[in-house]
C-alpha positions in Angstrom: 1.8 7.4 -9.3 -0.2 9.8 -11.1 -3.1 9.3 -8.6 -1.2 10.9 -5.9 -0.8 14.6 -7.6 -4.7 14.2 -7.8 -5.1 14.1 -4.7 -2.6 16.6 -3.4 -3.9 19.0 -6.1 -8.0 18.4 -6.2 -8.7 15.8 -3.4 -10.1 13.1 -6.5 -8.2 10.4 -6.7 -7.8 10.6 -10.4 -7.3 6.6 -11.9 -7.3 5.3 -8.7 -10.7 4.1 -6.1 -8.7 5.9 -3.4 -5.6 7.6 -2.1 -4.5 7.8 1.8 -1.8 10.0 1.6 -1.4 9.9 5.2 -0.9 6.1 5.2 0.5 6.4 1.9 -1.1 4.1 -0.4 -3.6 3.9 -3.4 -6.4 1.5 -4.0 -6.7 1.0 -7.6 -9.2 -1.4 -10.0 -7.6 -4.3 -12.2 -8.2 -3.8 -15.3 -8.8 -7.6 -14.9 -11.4 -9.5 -13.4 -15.0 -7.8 -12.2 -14.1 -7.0 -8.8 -10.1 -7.1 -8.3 -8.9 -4.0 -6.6 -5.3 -3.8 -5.9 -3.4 -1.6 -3.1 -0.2 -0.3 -4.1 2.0 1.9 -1.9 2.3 5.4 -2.9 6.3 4.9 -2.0 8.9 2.8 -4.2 8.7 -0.6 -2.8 9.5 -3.4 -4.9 7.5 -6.2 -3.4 7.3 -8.8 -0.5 11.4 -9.1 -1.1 11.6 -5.8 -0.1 13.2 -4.9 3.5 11.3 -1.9 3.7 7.7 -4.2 4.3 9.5 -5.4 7.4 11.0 -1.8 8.7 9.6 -1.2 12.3 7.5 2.0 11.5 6.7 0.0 8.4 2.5 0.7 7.3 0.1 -2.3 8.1 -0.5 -2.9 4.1 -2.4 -6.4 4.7 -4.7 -4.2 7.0 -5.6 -1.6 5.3 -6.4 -4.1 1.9 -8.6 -5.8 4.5 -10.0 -3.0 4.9 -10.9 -2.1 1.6 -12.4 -5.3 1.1 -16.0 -3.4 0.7 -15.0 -2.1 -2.7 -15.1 -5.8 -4.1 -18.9 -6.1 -2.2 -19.8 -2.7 -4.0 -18.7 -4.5 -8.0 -20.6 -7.3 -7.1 -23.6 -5.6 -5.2 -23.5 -8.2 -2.4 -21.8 -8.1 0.7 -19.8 -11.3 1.0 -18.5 -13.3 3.9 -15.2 -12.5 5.0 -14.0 -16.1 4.2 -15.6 -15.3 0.6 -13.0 -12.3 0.4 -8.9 -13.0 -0.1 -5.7 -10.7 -0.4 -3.0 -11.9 -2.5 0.5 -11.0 -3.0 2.8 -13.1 -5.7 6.4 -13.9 -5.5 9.2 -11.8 -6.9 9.3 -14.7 -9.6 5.8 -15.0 -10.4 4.4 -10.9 -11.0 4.0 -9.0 -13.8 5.2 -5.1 -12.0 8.0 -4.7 -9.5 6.2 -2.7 -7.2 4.7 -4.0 -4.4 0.5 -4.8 -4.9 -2.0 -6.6 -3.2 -4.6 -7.9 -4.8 -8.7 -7.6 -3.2 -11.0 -9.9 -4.6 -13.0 -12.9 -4.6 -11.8 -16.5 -3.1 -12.5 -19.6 -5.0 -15.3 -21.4 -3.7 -13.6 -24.5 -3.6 -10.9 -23.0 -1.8 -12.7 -21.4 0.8 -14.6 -24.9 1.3 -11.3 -26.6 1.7 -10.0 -24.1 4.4 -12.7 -24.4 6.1 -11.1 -27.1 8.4 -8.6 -24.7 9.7 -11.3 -22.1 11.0 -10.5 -23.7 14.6 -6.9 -23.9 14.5 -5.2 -22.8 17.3 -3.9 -19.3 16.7 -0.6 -19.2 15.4 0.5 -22.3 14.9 1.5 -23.3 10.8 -0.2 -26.4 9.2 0.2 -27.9 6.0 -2.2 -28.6 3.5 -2.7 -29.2 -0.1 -4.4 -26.7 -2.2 -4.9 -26.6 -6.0 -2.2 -29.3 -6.1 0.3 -27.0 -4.0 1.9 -27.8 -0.9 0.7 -24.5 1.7 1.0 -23.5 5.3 -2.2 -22.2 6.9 -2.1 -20.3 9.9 -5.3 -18.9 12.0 -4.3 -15.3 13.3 -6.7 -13.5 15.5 -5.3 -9.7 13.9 -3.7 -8.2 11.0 -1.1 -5.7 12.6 2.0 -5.8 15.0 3.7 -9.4 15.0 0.9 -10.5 13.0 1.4 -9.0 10.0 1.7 -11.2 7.6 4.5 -10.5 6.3 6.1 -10.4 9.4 4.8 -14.0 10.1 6.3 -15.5 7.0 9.7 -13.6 7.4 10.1 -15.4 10.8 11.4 -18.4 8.6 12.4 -16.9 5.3 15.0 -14.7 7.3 16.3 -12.8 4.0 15.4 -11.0 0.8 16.5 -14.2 -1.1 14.5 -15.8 0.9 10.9 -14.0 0.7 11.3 -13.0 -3.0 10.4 -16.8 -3.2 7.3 -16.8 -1.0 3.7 -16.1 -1.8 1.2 -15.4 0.8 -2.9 -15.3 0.7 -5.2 -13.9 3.5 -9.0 -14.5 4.0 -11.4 -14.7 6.7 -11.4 -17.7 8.5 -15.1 -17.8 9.3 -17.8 -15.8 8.1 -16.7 -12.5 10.4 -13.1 -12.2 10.5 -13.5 -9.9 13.8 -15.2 -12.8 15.6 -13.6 -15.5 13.9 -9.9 -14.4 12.8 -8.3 -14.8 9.8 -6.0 -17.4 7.8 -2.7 -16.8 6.8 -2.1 -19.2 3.5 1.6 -19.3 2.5 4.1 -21.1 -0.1 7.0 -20.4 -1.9 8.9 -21.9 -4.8 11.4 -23.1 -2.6 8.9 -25.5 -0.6 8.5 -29.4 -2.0 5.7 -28.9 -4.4 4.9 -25.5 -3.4 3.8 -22.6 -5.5 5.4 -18.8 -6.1 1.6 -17.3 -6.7 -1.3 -17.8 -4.5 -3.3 -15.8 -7.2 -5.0 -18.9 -8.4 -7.0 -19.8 -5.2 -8.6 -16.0 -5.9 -11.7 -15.8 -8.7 -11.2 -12.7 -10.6 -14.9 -13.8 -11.9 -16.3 -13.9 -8.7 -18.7 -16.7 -9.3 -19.3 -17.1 -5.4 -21.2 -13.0 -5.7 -23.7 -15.2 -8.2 -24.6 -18.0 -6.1 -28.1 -18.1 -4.9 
């Protein structure tokens, strides 16, 4: 990654928003969309198939892309609700790069309306539910990190590489504060009944909810 050298050599991040070289990742703006960021990993890592997301020194990626959550507020100039905000990350099946990216953007209003009725789920404990005409699990977690991670979460039951190259997994806020409230862990996979390889589509890379009055 060409950011990377920038930073080493000038302290700018050159293409990208932002480089951590400590935690070893780059935040970076879609060329797509008026407020999609993604975080890539400044090391070779494939994608969510990849044993090296589920390595016990392994970084907190869903964490820090929480946490740079403010550079979709700063496109839009408005500071959204945390169950307004969503991190993505597709299936090996269903992404365009093979190196592992989260996308930062925008959730779907309709989406956020219709997960709304797991903001008081117990914490970690699966339910299903039907979203955009895909069969999902939804789980409230009360942190991003340690056995939380979500990627650790979905690899409890997708115990191999074959296995979580099929899944897709989504994050947002499930409440207006994610501190206070927690967050939802929304996740399919192709080899689910009616379930989907790409949460993508539950995100709005236009953003419409940063326009409503």
């Amino acid at each position: 990654m060409r950011c990377v050298p920038s930073q080493q050599a000038t302290g700018t991040p050159g293409q990208c928003t932002f480089v951590d070289l400590d935690k070893r990742y780059a935040i970076l703006k879609d060329i797509v969309g008026r407020s999609q960021y993604l975080l890539i990993p400044t090391d070779r890592i494939t994608g969510i198939e990849s044993p090296l997301v589920l390595a016990p020194h392994a970084q907190g990626y869903w964490a820090d892309a929480w946490g740079s959550r403010d550079y979709v507020n700063r496109s839009v100039k408005r500071t959204l609700r945390d169950d307004q905000l969503g991190l993505e990350i597709n299936s090996q099946f269903r992404r365009s790069q093979n190196q592992l990216h989260i996308h930062i953007d925008c959730m779907r209003r309709d989406i956020s309306d219709a997960l709304a009725r797991h903001a008081k789920d117990a914490p970690g404990e699966w339910h299903w539910d039907t979203l955009d005409g895909n069969r999902y699990r939804v789980m409230r977690i009360t942190a991003l990190s340690g056995t939380s991670d979500p990627f650790r979460l979905v690899s409890r039951d997708n115990r191999n590489a074959d296995a979580m190259a099929m899944q897709t997994i989504l994050v947002t806020g499930a409440g207006p504060s994610a501190e206070k409230d927690g967050w939802l862990v929304v996740n399919s996979g192709l080899d689910a009944d009616n379930g989907s390889g790409s949460a993508e589509d539950l995100l709005d890379h236009s953003c419409h909810v940063a326009d409503a009055s």
